[in-house]
C-alpha positions, 0 to 999 in steps of 0.5 A, spaced: 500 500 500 502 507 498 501 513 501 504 520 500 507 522 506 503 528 509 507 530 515 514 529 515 514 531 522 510 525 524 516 520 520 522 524 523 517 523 531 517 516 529 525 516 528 525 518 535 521 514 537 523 508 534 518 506 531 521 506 524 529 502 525 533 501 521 534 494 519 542 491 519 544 489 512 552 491 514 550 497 508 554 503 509 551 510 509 554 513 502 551 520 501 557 523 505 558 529 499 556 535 501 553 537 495 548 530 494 546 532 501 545 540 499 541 538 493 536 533 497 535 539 500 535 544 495 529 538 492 525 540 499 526 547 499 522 547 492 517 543 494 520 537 488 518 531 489 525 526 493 523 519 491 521 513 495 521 510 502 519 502 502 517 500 510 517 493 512 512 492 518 514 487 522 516 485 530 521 489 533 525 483 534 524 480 528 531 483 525 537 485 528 537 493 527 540 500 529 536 506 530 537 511 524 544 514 523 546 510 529 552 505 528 550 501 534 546 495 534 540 496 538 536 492 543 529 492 542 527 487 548 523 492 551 520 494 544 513 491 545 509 494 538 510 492 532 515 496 528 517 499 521 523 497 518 526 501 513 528 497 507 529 503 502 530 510 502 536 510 508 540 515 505 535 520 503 531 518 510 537 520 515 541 526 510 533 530 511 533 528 519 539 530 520 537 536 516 531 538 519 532 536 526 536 534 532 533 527 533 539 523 530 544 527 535 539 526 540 539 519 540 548 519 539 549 523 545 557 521 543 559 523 535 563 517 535 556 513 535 554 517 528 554 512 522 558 518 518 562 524 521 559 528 515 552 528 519 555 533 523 554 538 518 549 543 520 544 546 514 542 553 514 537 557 508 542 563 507 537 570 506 541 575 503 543 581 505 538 587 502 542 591 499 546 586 495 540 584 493 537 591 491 545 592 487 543 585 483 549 581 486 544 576 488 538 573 486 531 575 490 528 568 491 524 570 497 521 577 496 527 581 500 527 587 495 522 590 497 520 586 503 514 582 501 514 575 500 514 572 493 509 568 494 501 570 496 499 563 499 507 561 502 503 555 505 500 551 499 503 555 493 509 552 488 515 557 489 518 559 481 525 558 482 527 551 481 532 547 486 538 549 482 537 556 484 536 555 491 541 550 491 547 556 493 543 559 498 544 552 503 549 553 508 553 548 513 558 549 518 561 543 522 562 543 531 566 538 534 565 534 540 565 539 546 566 546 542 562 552 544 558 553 537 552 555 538 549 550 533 552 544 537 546 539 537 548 537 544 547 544 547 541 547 549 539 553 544 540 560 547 541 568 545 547 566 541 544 561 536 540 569 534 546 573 535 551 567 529 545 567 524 543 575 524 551 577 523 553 572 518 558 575 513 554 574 508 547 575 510 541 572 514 542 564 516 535 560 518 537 554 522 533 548 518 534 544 524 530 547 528 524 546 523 522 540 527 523 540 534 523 535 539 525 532 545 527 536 551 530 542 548 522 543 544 521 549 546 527 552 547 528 551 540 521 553 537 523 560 541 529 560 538 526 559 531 521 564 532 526 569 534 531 568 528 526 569 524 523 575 527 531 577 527 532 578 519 526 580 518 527 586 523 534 585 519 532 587 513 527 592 515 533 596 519 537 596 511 531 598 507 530 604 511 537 605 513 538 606 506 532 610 505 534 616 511 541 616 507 538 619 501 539 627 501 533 628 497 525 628 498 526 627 491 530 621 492 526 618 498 520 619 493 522 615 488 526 610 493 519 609 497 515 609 490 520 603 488 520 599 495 512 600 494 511 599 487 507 592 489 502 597 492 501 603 489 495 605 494 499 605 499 505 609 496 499 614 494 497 615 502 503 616 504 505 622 498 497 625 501 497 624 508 499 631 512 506 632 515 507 629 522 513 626 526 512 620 525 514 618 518 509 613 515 514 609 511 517 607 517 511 604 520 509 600 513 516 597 513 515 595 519 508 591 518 511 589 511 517 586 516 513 582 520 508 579 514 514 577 510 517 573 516 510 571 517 510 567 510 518 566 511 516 561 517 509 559 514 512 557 507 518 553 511 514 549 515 510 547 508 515 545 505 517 540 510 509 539 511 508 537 504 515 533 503 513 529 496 516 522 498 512 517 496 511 512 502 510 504 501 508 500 507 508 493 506 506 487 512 509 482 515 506 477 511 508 480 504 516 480 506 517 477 499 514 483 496 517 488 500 524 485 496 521 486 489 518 492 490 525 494 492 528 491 485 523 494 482 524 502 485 532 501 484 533 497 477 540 499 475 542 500 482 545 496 489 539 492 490 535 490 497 535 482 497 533 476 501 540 475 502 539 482 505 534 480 511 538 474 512 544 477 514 540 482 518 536 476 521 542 471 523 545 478 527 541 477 532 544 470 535 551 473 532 555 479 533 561 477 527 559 480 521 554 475 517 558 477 510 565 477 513 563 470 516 561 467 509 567 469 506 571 466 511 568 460 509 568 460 502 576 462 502 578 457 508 583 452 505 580 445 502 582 439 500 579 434 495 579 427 494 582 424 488 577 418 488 572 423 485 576 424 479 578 421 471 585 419 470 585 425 465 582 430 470 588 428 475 593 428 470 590 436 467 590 438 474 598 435 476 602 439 481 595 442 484 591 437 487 597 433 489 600 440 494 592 440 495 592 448 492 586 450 490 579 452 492 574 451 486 569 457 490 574 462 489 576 459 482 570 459 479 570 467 480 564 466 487 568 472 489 570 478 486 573 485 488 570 483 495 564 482 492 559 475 492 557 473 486 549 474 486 549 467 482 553 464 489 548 467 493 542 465 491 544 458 490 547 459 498 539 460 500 536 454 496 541 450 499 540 453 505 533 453 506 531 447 502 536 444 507 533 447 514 528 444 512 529 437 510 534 435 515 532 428 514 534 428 506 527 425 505 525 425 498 518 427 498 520 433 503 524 437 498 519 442 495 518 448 490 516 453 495 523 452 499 526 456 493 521 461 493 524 468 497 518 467 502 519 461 505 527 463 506 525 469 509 522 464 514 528 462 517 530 462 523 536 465 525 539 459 530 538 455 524 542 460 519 547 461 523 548 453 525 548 450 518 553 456 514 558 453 513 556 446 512 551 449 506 558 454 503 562 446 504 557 443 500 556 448 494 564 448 495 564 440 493 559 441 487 562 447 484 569 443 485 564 437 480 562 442 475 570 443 474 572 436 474 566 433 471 563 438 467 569 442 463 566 449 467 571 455 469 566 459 472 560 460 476 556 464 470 558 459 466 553 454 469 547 456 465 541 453 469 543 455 476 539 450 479 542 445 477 548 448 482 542 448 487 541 441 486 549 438 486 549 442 492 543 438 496 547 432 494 554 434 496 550 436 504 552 428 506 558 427 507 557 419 504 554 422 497 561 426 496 566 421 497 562 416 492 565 417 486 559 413 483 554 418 485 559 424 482 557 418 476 550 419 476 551 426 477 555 427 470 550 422 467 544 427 470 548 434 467 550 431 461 543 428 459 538 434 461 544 441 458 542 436 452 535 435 452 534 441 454 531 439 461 532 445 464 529 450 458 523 451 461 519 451 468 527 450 471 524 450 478 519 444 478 524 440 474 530 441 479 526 439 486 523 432 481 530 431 479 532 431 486 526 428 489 529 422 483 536 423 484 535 422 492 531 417 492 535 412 487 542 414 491 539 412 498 536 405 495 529 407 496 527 406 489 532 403 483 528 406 477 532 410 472 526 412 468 526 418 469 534 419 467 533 414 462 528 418 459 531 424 459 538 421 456 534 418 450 532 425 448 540 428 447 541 431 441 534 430 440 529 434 443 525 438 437 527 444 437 532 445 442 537 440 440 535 435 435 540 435 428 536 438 424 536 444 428 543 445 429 545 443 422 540 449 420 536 445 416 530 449 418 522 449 414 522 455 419 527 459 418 526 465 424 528 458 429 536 458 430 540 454 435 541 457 442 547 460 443 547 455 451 548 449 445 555 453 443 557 452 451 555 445 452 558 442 447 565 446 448 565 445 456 563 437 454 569 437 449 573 440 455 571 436 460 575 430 457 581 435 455 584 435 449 590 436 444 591 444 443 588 445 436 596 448 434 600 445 438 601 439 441 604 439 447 599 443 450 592 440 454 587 444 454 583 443 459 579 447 465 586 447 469 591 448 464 594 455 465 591 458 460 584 456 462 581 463 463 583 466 456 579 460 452 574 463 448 569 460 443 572 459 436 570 457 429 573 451 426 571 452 420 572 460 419 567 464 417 571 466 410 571 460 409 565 459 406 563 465 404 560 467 397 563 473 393 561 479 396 560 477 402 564 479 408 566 475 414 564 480 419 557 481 416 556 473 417 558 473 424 550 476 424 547 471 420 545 466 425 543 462 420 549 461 416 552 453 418 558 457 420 555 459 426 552 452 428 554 450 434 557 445 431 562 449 428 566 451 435 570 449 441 575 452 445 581 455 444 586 460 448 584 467 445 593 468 443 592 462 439 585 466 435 589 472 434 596 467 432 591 464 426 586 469 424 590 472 418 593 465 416 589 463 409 584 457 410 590 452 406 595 455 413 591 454 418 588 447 416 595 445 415 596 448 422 590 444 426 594 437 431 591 431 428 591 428 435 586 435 436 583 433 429 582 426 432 578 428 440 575 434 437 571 430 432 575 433 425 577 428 422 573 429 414 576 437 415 581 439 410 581 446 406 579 442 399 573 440 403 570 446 406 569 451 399 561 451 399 556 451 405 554 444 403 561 441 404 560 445 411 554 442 412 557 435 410 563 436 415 559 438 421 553 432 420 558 428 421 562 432 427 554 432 429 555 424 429 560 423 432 559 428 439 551 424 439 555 417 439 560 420 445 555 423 449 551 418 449 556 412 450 558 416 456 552 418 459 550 409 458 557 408 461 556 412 467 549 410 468 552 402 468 552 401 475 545 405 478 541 401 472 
């Protein structure tokens, strides 16, 4: 439900009293720049719209929590009600309270408490002096040339100038800890807080923080406002008339208090007919003029912090799930609130260690890797690294980067973590959907988060350590379906599962048949818990039928328009239906995952391990050259998702030095170049340069490449099915 704010005065009373936390995402306050803070401000000040605040309705001890601008946690077991929780909007939320009131000082008697020292700033609305105004040097925003305000109804009107203008015209000066300023927050407001804003070098100084008043020091700040405003009214006042007695002519004073008045030509026109007397009765209309312009001053202030355009979205405790994707929604492009972010906030609870460093401690320990689980050519690719035991496939496979968790880890981090904390006794039937939704991990409770960490971190660690061995992947993003890490994770949760070498079998047998069969093409979500429902009971023995394996293995390189031959050879009755780019992927990572001769050199393996694994890229056997027609142009062929050059079939990896060695070389060069041993694992053999001048002679050479990667795969996925069957 939304709702404009109305009163932002109630929203800053709700600060101060709790009643809107800070939920602890281990997020810092960023809008530390002086002039962001000025421009939220400017924004206010011009009555603009700011944006958006999503609160989440909650029980106080639901997450752990800080009070807005505080750094320290706080304990809320004396909070009884229900609070809000402020999911979305914290930066623009505590620049405006700190701006607008004292509540965040308040509640840190110590700056050391401030979640940022640049929240000792103190903002001002600076009005200019009157006679730089008069002389041109500054811009009249607020009706000070002639001391009547510049709007008629200040308390509903929309101001002409724009945030930008306003923008110069805010002020911030910094205290210290124990200094004697007169706008130090923990000191009660007196005489001298009047005297700093009415002799300010540069005109009049409005103290914003005193425009919502609260706490002990309300009425001592209420008095103080109201006195400053009086002040540079009366200020202002004393300049206009000042100047006015220092004109030496009755002509120049006639002329001066015509200008003054020109916005009321009938009062100007009693002055100039009423009879001489000792008072002078410009004096007295400045001085009614003075009081009505610090009336509307005040009055139009109080407005704009009435009527803060800030889109409020409340969302219950029942709709958490929600709350997160209205987040994403109000910040595409942006850092995103996600579950992951309760969940931190959550297990902070029952532990004072940061939740975020704690991960990454797991997921950089040191590891250990049993070589049982692995094929001789695998154990032989990976050499010196698992005989001195010098590796960690979590941080291999990119899961951290720049300090930053990969988003893909942490998703499958808590489908494994709740479909786990919720099947402990891995029963089959138990593994349900609705585990990996975001309301359901939601409802985890801290204890069970907290216990089950680095167990769930281990086991995501052993199945990216399979997808490396097994599946000829470098890199967390290079698993396409990422549920399927979700699954092998599920799996890896018993310790008894890991070390079989034929259970990583099956597991391979499973990976291969549904990337092939496209499986995991549509509705991944009910496909992954069937496939674990299956793949759990048939490890456990409870039921030795592979039907649904077998199924799946009989539609590899066979599903209709997915992976079938006709597809992937381009011979289409359809010609908008194309072979997706994923097929491209799997049939490189598969022809990696049993390693290989370098293409152009035969004393290099190529495999997931090979020191040049991070540069290898996908690469055209057949070069698009190759089989163009007069006219065409290779880089225009690249496009043609039809062409037969762009098959699938027509790539596999080789290192990105080795593409730019052999891109220039004639077709004869660069055929005579590729290893026959490369030939022979790749599947190239009939490929000579005398065979691939026309695009059916293409057709011909990846058909029969087609032929002998289905026999392969097929062989390979039967082979490693032989002992569950």
């Amino acid at each position: 439900m939304a709702d404009n704010v109305s009163d932002f005065k109630e929203l800053v009373r709700d600060i101060e009293s709790k009643k809107i936390l800070l939920p602890d995402f281990q997020r810092d306050f960023v809008w530390k720049d002086e002039e962001k803070q000025k421009k939220i401000v400017a924004s206010v000040l011009t009555k603009m719209p700011i944006g958006s605040i999503l609160l989440l309705t909650s029980k106080a001890d639901e997450y752990c929590s800080k009070v807005i601008g505080k750094n320290e946690d706080l304990d809320t077991s004396d909070i009884k009600d229900s609070v809000d929780f402020l999911l979305d909007g914290q930066q623009r939320i505590t620049v405006l309270t700190n701006v607008f009131s004292d509540v965040i000082h308040d509640n840190c008697p110590k700056v050391k408490e401030l979640v940022s020292l640049s929240l000792k700033r103190r903002f001002f609305l600076r009005i200019p002096k009157w006679m730089d105004v008069y002389k041109g040097k500054e811009e009249d925003l607020f009706g000070v040339r002639h001391l009547a305000f510049s709007l008629q109804n200040p308390d509903v009107d929309i101001p002409d100038f724009l945030s930008g203008q306003i923008l110069n015209f805010i002020e911030t000066q910094t205290f210290n800890v124990n200094d004697s300023k007169p706008f130090n927050p923990h000191t009660t407001p007196t005489t001298n807080i009047d005297t700093f804003c009415v002799s300010y070098p540069e005109g009049y100084l409005v103290p914003l923080y005193m425009l919502i008043p609260l706490g002990k020091k309300k009425n001592a700040i209420m008095k103080r406002y109201i006195d400053i405003i009086n002040a540079i009214a009366e200020g202002l006042y004393k300049e206009i008339y000042n100047y006015y007695l220092s004109l030496q002519s009755c002509d120049e004073r006639q002329d001066f208090m015509k200008e003054i008045l020109a916005d009321d030509p009938d009062t100007f026109e009693e002055i100039m007919e009423s009879s001489p007397t000792m008072e002078d009765p410009f004096e007295g209309v400045l001085e009614d003029r003075k009081d009505l312009w610090g009336a509307a001053l005040k009055t139009y202030l109080e407005s704009c912090i009435k009527n803060v355009y800030l889109s409020q979205i409340r969302v219950g405790e029942s709709q958490r799930a929600r709350a997160i994707d209205i987040y994403e929604n109000l910040n595409m492009g942006g850092v995103s609130l996600n579950t992951f972010d309760l969940i931190m906030a959550r297990v902070a609870k029952v532990s004072k260690k940061n939740f975020l460093m704690r991960l990454k401690e797991d997921m950089g320990k040191e590891r250990s890797y049993p070589s049982s689980i692995l094929s001789a050519e695998i154990k032989n690719a990976m050499g010196s690294i698992l005989v001195n035991q010098d590796h960690n496939a979590t941080i291999r496979t990119g899961c951290i980067n720049k300090e930053e968790i990969n988003s893909r880890y942490i998703d499958a981090f808590l489908d494994v973590l709740c479909l786990y904390c919720n099947n402990l006794s891995f029963d089959p039937d138990n593994y349900k959907v609705d585990f990996i939704k975001k309301d359901q991990i939601l409802r985890l409770d801290p204890e069970s988060i907290d216990d089950n960490t680095e167990k769930v971190v281990d086991a995501l660690d052993r199945a990216l350590f399979f997808f490396e061995t097994r599946c000829g992947i470098r890199t967390i993003s290079e698993i396409n379906y990422n549920l399927m890490l979700v699954l092998v994770g599920c799996i890896f949760m018993k310790d008894e599962n890991y070390y079989n070498s034929s259970v990583h079998d099956l597991l391979e047998a499973w990976y291969w048949s549904a990337v092939f069969s496209g499986e995991y093409d549509k509705d991944q979500n009910a496909h992954m818990i069937a496939n674990l429902q299956n793949m759990t009971r048939r490890i456990k023995g409870a039921n030795k039928d592979m039907a649904w394996l077998i199924s799946m293995s009989e539609n590899v390189l066979k599903m209709p328009n997915f992976s079938d031959k006709r597809l992937l050879l381009m011979d289409r009755t359809n010609e908008e239906r194309y072979p997706k780019p994923v097929l491209r992927n799997f049939i490189c990572q598969y022809l990696l995952s049993k390693t290989y001769t370098d293409m152009f050199d035969m004393k290099k393996c190529v495999s997931v391990f090979c020191k040049d694994a991070a540069s290898l890229e996908a690469h055209h056997i057949i070069p698009l050259g190759s089989a163009k027609k007069v006219g065409e142009v290779a880089a225009d062929l690249r496009k043609k998702n039809g062409h037969i050059c762009n098959s699938p079939l027509n790539f596999v990896y080789i290192t990105k030095d080795a593409n730019k060695e052999i891109s220039d070389d004639p077709i004869d060069v660069y055929e005579k170049r590729i290893q026959p041993a490369a030939k022979s694992a790749l599947h190239i053999t009939s490929y000579t340069a005398n065979a691939i001048n026309t695009e059916q002679k293409v057709h011909d050479i990846l058909e029969n490449r087609f032929d002998m990667l289905y026999g392969e795969i097929t062989g390979e996925i039967n082979n490693l099915m032989q002992n569950w069957r």
